[in-house]
Backbone as JSON Lines, residues from 0, in Angstrom:
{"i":0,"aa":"X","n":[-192.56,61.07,-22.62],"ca":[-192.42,62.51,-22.7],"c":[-193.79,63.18,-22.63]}
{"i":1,"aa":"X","n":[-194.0,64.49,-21.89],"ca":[-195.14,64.52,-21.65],"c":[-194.94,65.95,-22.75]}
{"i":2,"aa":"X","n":[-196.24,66.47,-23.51],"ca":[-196.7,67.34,-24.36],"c":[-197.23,68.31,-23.98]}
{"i":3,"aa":"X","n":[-196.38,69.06,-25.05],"ca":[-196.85,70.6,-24.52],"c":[-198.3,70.88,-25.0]}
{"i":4,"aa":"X","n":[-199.3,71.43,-24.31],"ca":[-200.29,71.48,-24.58],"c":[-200.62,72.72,-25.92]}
{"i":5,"aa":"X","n":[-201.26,72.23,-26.51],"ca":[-201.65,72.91,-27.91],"c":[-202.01,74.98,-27.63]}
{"i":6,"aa":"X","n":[-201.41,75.04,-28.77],"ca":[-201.3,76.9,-28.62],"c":[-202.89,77.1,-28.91]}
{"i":7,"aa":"X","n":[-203.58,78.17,-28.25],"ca":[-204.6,78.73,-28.85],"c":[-204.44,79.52,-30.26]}
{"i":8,"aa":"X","n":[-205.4,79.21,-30.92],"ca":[-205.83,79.12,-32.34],"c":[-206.6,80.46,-32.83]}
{"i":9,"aa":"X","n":[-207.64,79.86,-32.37],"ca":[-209.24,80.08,-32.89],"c":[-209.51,81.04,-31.87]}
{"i":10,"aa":"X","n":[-210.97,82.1,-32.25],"ca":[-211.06,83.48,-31.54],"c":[-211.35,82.55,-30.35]}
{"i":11,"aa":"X","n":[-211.9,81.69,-29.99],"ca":[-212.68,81.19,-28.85],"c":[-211.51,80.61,-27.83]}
{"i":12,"aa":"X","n":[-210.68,80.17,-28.74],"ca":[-210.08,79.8,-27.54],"c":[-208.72,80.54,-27.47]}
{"i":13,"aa":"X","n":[-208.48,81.79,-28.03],"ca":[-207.7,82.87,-27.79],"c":[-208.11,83.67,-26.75]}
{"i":14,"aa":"X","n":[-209.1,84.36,-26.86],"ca":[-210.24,84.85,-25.52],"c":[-210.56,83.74,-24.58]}
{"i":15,"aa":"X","n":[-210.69,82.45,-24.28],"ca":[-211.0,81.93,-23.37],"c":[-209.55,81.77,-22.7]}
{"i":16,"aa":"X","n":[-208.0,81.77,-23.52],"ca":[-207.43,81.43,-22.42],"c":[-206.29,82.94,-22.35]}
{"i":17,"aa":"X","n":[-206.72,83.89,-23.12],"ca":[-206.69,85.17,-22.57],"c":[-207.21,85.58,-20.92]}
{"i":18,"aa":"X","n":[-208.55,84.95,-20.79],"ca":[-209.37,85.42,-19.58],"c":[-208.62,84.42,-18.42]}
{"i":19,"aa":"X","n":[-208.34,83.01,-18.9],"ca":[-207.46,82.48,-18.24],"c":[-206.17,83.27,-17.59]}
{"i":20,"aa":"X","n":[-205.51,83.77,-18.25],"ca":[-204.35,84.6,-17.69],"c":[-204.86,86.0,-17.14]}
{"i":21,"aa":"X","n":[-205.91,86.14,-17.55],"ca":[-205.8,87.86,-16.58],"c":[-206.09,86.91,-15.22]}
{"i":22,"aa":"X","n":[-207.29,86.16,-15.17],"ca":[-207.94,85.84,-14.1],"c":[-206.55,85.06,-13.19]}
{"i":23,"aa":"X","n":[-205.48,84.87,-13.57],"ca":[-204.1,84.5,-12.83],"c":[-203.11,85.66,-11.98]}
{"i":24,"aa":"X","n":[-203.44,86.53,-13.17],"ca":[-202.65,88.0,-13.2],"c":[-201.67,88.01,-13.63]}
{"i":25,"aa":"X","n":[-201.71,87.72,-14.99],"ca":[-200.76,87.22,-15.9],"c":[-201.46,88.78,-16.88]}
{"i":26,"aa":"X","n":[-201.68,90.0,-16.97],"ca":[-202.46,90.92,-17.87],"c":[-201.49,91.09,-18.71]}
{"i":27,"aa":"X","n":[-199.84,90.75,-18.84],"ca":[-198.75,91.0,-19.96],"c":[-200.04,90.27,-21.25]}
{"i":28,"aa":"X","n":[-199.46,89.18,-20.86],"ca":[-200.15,87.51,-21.41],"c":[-201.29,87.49,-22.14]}
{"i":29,"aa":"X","n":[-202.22,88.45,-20.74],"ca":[-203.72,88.09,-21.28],"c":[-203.54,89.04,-22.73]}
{"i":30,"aa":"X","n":[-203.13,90.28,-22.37],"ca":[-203.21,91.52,-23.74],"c":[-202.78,90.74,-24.84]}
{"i":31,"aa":"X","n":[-202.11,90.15,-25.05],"ca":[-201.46,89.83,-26.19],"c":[-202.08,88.55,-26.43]}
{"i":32,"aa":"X","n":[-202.78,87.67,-25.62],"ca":[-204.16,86.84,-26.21],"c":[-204.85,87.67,-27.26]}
{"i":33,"aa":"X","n":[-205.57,88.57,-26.28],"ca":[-206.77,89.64,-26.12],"c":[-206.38,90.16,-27.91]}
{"i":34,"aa":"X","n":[-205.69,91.15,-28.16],"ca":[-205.46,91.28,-29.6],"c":[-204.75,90.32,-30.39]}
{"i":35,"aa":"X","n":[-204.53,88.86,-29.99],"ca":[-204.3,88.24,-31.59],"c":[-205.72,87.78,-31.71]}
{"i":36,"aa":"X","n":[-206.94,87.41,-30.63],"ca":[-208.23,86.95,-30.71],"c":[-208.79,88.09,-31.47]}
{"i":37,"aa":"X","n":[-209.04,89.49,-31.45],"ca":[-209.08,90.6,-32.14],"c":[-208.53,90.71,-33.51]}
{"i":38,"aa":"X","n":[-207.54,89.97,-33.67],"ca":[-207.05,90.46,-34.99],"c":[-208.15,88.97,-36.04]}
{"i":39,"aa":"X","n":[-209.16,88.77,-35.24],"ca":[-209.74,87.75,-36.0],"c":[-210.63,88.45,-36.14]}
{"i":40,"aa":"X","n":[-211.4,88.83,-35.18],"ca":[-212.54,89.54,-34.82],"c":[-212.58,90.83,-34.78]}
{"i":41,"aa":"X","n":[-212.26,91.69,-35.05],"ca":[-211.85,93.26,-34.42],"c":[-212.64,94.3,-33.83]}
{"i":42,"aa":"X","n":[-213.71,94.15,-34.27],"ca":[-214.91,94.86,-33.66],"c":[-215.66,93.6,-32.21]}
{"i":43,"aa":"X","n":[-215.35,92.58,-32.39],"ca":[-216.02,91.7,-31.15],"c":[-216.05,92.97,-29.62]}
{"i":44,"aa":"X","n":[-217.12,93.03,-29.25],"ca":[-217.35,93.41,-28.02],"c":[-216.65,92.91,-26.66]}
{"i":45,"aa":"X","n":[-216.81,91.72,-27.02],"ca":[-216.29,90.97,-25.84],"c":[-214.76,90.67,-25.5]}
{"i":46,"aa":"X","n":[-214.48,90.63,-26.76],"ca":[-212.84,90.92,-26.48],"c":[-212.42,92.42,-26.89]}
{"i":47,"aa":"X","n":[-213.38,93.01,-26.82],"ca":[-212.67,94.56,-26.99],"c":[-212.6,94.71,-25.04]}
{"i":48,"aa":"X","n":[-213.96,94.32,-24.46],"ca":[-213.96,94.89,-23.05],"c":[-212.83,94.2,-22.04]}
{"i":49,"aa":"X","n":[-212.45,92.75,-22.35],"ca":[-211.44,91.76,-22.01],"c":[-209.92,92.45,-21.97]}
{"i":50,"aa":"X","n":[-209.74,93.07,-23.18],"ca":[-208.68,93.71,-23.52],"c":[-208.59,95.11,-22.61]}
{"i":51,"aa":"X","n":[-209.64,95.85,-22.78],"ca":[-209.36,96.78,-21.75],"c":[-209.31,96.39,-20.47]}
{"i":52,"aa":"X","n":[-209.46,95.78,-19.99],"ca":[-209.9,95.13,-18.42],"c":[-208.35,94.74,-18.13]}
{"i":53,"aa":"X","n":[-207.82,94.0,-19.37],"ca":[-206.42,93.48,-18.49],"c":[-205.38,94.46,-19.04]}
{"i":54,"aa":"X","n":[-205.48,95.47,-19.76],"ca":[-204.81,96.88,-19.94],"c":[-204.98,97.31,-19.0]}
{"i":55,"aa":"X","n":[-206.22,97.53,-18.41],"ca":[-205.95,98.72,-17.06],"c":[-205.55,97.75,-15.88]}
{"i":56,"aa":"X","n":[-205.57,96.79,-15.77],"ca":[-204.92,96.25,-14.78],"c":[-203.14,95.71,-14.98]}
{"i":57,"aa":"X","n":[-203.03,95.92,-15.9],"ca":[-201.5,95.88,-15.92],"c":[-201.04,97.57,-16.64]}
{"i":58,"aa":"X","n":[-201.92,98.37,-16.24],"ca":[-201.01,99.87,-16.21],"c":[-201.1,101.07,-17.34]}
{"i":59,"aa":"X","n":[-201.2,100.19,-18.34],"ca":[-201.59,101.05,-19.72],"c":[-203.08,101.49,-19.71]}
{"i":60,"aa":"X","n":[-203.21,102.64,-19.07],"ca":[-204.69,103.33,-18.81],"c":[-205.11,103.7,-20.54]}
{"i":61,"aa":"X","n":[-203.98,104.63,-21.26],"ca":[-203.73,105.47,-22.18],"c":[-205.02,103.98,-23.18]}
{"i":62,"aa":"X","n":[-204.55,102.88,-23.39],"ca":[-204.68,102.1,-24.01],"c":[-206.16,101.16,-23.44]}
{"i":63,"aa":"X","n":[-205.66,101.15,-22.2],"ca":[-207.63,100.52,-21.89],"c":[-208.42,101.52,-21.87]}
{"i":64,"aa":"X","n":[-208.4,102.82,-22.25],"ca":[-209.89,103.64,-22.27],"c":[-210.01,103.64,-23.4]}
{"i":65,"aa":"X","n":[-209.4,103.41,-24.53],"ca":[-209.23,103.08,-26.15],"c":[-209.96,101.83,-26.49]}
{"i":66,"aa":"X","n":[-209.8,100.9,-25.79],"ca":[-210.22,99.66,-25.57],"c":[-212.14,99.33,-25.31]}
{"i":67,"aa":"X","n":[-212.03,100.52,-24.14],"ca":[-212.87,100.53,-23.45],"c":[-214.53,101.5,-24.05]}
{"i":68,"aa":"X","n":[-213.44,102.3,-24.68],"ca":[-214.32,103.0,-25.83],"c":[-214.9,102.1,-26.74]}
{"i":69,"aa":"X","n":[-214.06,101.47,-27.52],"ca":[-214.53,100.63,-28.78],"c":[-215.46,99.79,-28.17]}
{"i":70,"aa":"X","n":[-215.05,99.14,-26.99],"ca":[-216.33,98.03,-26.39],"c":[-217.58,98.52,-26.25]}
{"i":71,"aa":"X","n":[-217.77,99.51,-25.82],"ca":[-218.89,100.22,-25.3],"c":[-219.7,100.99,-26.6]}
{"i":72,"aa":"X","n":[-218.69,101.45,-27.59],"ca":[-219.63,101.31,-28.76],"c":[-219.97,100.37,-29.92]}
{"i":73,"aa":"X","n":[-219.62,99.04,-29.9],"ca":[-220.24,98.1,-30.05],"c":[-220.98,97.68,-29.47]}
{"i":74,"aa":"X","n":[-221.02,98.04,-27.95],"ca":[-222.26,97.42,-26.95],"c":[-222.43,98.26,-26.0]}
{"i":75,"aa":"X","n":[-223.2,99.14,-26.09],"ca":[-223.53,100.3,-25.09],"c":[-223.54,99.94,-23.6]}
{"i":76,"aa":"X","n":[-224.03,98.52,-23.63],"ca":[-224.41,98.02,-22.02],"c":[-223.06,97.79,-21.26]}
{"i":77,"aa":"X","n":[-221.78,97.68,-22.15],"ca":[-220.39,97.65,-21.46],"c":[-220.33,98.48,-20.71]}
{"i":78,"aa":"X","n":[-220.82,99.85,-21.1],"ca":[-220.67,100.62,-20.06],"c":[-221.25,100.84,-18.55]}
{"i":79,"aa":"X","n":[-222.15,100.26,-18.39],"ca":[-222.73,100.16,-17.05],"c":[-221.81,98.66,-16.48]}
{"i":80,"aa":"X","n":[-221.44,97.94,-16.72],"ca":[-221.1,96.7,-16.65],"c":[-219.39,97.41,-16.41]}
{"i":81,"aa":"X","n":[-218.81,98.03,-16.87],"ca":[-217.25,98.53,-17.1],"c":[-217.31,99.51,-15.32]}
{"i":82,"aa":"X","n":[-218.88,99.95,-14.96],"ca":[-218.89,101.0,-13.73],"c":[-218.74,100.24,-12.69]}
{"i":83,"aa":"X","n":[-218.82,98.97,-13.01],"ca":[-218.93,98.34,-11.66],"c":[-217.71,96.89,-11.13]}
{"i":84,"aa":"X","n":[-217.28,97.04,-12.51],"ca":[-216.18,96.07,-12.9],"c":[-214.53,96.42,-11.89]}
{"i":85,"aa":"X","n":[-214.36,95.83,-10.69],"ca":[-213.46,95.72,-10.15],"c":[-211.69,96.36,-11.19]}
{"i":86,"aa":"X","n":[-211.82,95.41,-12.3],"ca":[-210.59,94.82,-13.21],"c":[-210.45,97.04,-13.32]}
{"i":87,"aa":"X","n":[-211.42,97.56,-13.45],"ca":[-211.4,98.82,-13.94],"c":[-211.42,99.98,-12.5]}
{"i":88,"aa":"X","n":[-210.32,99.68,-11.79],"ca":[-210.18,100.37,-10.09],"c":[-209.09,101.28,-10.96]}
{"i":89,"aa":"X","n":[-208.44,100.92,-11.42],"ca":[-206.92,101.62,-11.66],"c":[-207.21,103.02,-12.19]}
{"i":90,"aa":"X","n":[-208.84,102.89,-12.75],"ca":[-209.08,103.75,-13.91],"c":[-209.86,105.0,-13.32]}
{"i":91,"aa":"X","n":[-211.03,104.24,-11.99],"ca":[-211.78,105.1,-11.21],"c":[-211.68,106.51,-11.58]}
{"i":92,"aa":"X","n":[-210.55,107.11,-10.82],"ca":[-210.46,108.61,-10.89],"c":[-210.48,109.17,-12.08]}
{"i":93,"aa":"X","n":[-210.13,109.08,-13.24],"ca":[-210.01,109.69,-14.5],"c":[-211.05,109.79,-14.78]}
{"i":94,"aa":"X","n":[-210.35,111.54,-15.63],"ca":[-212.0,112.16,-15.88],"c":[-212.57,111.28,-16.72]}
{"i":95,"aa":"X","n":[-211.1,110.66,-17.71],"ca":[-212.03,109.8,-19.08],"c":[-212.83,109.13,-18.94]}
{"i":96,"aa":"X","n":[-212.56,107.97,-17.8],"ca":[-212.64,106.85,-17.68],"c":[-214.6,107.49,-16.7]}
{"i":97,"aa":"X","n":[-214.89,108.43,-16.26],"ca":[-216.0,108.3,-15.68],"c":[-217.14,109.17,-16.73]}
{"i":98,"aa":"X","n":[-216.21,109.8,-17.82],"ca":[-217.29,110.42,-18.94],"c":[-217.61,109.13,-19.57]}
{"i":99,"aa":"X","n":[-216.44,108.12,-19.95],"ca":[-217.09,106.82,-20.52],"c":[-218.19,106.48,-19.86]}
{"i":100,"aa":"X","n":[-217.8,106.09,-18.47],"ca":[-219.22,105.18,-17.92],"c":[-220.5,105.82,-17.67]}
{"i":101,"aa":"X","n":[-220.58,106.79,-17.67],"ca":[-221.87,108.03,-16.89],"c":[-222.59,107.55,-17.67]}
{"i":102,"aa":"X","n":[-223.65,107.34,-17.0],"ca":[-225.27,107.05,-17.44],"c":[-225.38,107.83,-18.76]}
{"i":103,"aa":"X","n":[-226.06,107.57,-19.73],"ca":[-226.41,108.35,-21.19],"c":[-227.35,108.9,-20.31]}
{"i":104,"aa":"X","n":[-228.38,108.62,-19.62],"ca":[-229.76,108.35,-19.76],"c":[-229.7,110.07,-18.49]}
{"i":105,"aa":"X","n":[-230.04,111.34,-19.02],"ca":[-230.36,112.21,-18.19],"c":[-231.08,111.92,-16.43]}
C-alpha cells in the first residue's frame, strides 16, 4: 500500500507547499496553506506577500490588497517587488493597488 504523504505542519513547510500550489494554480489551496502558515506567524512578511499573490490570482482583489498592505508594512521593499510581480496583473488597474506600490521616495 502506498502512503499518503505527510500533511504540512510547521510554518516552513505550510508556506513552502502553499507556493507549491499557487505555482500549479491551485490559488483555492495555496490561500488556505498561506493563512494556516500565518496563523503561526501572523505578521511574517513573506507569507503575508504569498497570500496576497495567490488572492489576487484567484479573484479576491478586496482581500489581496489587505494582504498586500500588511506585507509591505512589515517590509517596505514588498512594495517595489509587488510592482513588478506578474502573480499581481489582476490588480494593475486599481487605484488601490497602484497607491500601494508608488514609489515613497518623491
Amino acid at each position: 500500500r502506498g502512503r499518503r504523504p505527510a500533511r504540512p505542519k510547521t510554518f516552513e513547510e505550510l508556506l513552502n507547499y502553499g507556493a507549491v500550489l499557487h505555482n500549479r494554480g491551485d490559488y483555492a489551496q495555496a490561500v488556505r496553506h498561506f493563512l494556516q502558515a500565518l496563523e503561526i506567524h501572523p505578521r511574517n512578511e513573506g507569507a503575508l506577500y504569498c497570500l496576497a499573490a495567490a488572492q489576487a490570482r484567484a479573484g479576491d482583489a478586496a482581500a489581496a490588497l489587505k494582504a498586500l498592505r500588511s506585507a509591505i508594512h512589515a517590509n517596505p521593499s514588498s512594495r517595489a517587488q509587488a510592482r513588478r510581480d506578474a502573480d499581481f496583473e489582476p490588480l494593475r488597474s486599481a487605484t488601490e493597488f497602484q497607491a500601494l506600490v508608488a514609489s515613497t521616495v518623491p
